[in-house]
ZANU-505092 format. One record per atom (N, C-alpha, C): x, y, z. Coordinates in steps of 0.1 Angstrom, whole numbers, plus 5000, padded with zeros to 4 digits. Layout:
XYZ/...
This chain:
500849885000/500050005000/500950125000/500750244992/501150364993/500450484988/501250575002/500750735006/501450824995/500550844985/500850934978/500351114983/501551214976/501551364977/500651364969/500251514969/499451554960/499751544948/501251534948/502151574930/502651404933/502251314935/502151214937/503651144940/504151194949/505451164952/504851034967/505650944964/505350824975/505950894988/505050925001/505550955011/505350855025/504850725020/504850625028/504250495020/504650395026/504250245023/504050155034/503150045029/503149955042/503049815034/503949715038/504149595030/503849495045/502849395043/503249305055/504349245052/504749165068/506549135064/506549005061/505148925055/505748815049/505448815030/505548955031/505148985019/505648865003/507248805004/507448775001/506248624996/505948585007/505348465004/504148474999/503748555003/502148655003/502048644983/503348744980/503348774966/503048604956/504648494963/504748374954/503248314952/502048324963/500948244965/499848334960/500348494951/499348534947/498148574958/498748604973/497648654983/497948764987/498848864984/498749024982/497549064987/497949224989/496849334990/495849394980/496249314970/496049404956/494349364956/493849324962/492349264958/490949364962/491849444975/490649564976/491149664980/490549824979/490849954983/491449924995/492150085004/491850055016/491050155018/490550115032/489450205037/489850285045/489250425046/489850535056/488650515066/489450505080/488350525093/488850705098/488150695109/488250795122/489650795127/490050875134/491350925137/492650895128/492150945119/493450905109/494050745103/493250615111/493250525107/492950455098/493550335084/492950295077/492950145079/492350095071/492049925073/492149875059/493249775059/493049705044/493249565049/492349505038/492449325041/492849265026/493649205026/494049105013/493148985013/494148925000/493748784994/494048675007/494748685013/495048585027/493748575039/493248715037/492048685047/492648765058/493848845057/494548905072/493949055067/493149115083/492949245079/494349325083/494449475081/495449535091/494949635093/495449745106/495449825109/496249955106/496150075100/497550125098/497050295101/498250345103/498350505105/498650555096/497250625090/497150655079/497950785075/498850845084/499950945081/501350875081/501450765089/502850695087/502550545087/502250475074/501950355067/502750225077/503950265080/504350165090/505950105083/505650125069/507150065060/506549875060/507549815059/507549675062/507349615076/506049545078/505649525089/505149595100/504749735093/504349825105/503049825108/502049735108/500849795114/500849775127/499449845128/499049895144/498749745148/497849685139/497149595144/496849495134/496549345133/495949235125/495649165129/494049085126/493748975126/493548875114/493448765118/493148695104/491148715102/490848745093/489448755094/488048665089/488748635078/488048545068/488848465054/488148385048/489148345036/489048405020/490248465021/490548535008/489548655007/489748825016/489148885009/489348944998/488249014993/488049014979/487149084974/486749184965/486049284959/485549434969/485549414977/485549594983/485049564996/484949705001/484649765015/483549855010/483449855026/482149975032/482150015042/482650145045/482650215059/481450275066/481250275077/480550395084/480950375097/481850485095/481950525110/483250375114/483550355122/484550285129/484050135123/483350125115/483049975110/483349985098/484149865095/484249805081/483449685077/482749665064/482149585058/483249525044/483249385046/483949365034/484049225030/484049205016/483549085011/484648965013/484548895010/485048775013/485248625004/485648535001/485048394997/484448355001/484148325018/483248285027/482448375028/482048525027/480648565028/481248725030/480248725036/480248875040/481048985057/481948965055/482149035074/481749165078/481649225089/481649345097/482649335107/483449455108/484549435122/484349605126/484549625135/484849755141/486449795149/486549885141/488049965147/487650015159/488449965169/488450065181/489650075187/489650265185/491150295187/490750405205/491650365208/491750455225/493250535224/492650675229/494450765233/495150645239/496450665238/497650585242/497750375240/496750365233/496750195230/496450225221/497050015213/497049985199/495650005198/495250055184/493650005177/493149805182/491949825182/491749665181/491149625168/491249535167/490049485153/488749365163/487449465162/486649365168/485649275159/485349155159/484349115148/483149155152/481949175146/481049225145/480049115142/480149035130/479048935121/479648915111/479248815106/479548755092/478248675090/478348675076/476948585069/477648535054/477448375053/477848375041/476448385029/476848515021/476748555009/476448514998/477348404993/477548394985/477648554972/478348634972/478848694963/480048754967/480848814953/482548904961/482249074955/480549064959/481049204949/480949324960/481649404957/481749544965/480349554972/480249604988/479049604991/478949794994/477749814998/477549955003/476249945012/476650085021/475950075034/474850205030/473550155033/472850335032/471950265044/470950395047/470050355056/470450265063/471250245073/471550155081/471350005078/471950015064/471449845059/473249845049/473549715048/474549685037/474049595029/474249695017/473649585006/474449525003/474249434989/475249364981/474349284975/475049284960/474749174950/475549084952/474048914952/475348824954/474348704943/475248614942/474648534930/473048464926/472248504941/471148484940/469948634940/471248724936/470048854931/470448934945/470049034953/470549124956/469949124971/470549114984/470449134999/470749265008/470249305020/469949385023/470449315044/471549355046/471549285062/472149435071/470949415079/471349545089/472749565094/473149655097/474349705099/474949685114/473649655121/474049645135/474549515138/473649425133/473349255135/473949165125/473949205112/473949105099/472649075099/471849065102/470549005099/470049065086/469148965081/468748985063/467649095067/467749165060/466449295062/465349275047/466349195038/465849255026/466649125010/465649065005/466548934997/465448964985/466248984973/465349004962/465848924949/465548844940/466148794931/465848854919/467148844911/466749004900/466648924887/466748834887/466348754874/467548804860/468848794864/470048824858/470848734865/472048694854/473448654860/474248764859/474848774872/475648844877/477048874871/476949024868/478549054863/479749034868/480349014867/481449024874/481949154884/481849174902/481749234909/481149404907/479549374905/479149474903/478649544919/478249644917/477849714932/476749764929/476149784940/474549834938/474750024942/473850104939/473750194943/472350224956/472550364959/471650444969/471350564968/469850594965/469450754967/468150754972/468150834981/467050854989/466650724998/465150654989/464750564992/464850484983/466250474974/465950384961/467150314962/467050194958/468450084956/468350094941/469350124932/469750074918/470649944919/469949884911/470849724910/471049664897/472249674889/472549654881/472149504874/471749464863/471149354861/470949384843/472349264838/472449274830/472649394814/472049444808/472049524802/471549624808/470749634821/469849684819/470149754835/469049794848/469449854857/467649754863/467749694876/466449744884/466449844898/465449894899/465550004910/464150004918/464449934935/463649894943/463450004953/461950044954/461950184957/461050194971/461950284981/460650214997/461850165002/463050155001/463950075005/464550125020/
């Protein structure tokens, strides 16, 4: 991962330190954004399924995070923030963990829920719900619990990690050529 200037000069990096092996087995970072939290912290999870914690003004170099757990297997297609929680897809499903950072101690990574999914595509949070399209058409699980709020099958095969949208009271859900948009949501 790297902290680019505005003029895009690299002013920090953060490599885990088994990167090496990480790279030969193809389980890198390279699989999703990272996500910016509160107090300057970010959260990125790789292909390995290890999340990290990092200081989002000094990346850490090789082996510098604040914090890691192993979280799930092989994350994969995106995040979703609000607030001190990360949402983020997986092979096995879907997770939530929450950052909690205190003056003078490490961040922790807490789990929150998991639900398996079945999809890897980028989720998003509105209305206190996370969506996500997953191979049975498009789900809706509260933000607090995981609990399903909401399971709709859109009568399309699924693109390759598409993401749904949010406005107002409307979910847009991509589906094939075309768009559906579930409204009341």
């Amino acid at each position: 991962m790297l902290r680019l200037s505005p003029r895009l000069k690299v002013v920090g990096r953060f490599t885990p330190s088994d990167f090496r092996s990480l790279s030969a087995h193809d389980m890198d970072l390279g699989s999703t954004g990272p996500a910016l939290l509160p107090h300057g912290l970010v959260f990125q999870i790789g292909k390995e399924g290890v999340g990290y914690v990092l200081n989002g003004t000094r990346l850490g170099g090789t082996g510098g995070q604040l914090a890691s757990a192993h979280l799930c297997d092989t994350g994969f297609g995106g995040d979703a923030v609000d607030g001190s929680t990360v949402v983020f897809s997986c092979f096995d499903g879907l997770h939530a963990v929450s950052i909690v950072a205190r003056r003078g101690a490490a961040p922790r990574i807490l789990r929150r829920w998991s639900v398996g999914s079945g999809g890897l595509a980028p989720p998003i949070i509105a209305g206190g719900v996370v969506w996500e399209i997953n191979f049975g058409g498009v789900s809706g699980y509260r933000l607090s619990d995981g609990k399903t709020v909401f399971s709709a099958g859109t009568g399309f095969q699924r693109s390759s990690f598409p993401s749904p949208a949010a406005s107002g009271s409307r979910l847009i859900v991509p589906a094939g050529r075309g768009v559906v948009c579930y409204v009341g949501i």
